[in-house]
C-alpha positions in Angstrom: 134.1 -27.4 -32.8 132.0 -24.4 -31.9 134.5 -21.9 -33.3 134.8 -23.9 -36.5 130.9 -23.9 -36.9 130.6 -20.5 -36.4 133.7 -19.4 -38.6 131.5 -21.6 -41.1 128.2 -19.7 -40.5 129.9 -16.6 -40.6 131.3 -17.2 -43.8 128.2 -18.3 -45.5 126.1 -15.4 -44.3 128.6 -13.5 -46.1 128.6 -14.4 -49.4 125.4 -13.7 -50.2 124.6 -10.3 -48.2 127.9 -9.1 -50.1 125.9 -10.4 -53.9 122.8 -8.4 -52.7 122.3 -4.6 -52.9 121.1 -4.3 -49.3 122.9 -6.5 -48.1 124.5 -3.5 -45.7 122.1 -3.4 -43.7 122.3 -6.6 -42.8 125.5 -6.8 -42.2 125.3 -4.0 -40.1 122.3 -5.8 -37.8 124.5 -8.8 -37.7 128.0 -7.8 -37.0 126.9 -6.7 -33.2 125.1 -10.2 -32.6 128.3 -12.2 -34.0 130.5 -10.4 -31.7 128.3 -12.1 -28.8 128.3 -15.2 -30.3 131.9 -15.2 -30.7 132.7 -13.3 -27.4 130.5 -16.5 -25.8 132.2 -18.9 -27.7 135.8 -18.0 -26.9 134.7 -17.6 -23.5 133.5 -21.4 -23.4 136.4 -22.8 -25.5 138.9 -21.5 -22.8 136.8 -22.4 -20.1 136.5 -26.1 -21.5 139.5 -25.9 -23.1 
């Protein structure tokens, strides 16, 4: 469930920095903090798993 929620999130945080002109730069500030998230989130799903 938490990998499908954050595939979700991750998809809908996408579509509108891509329509924005700066969206770059957010993009850039995120893509470090999703790899956390999802780094965490593997790490529970296996553990739980």
């Amino acid at each position: 469930m938490m990998v499908l929620l954050g595939n979700k999130s991750h998809k809908d945080n996408y579509k509108p920095n891509k329509a924005s002109a700066g969206g770059k730069n957010v993009i850039v500030r995120k893509s470090p903090v999703e790899r956390k998230g999802r780094m965490l989130a593997v790490k529970a799903f296996t553990i739980y798993g």
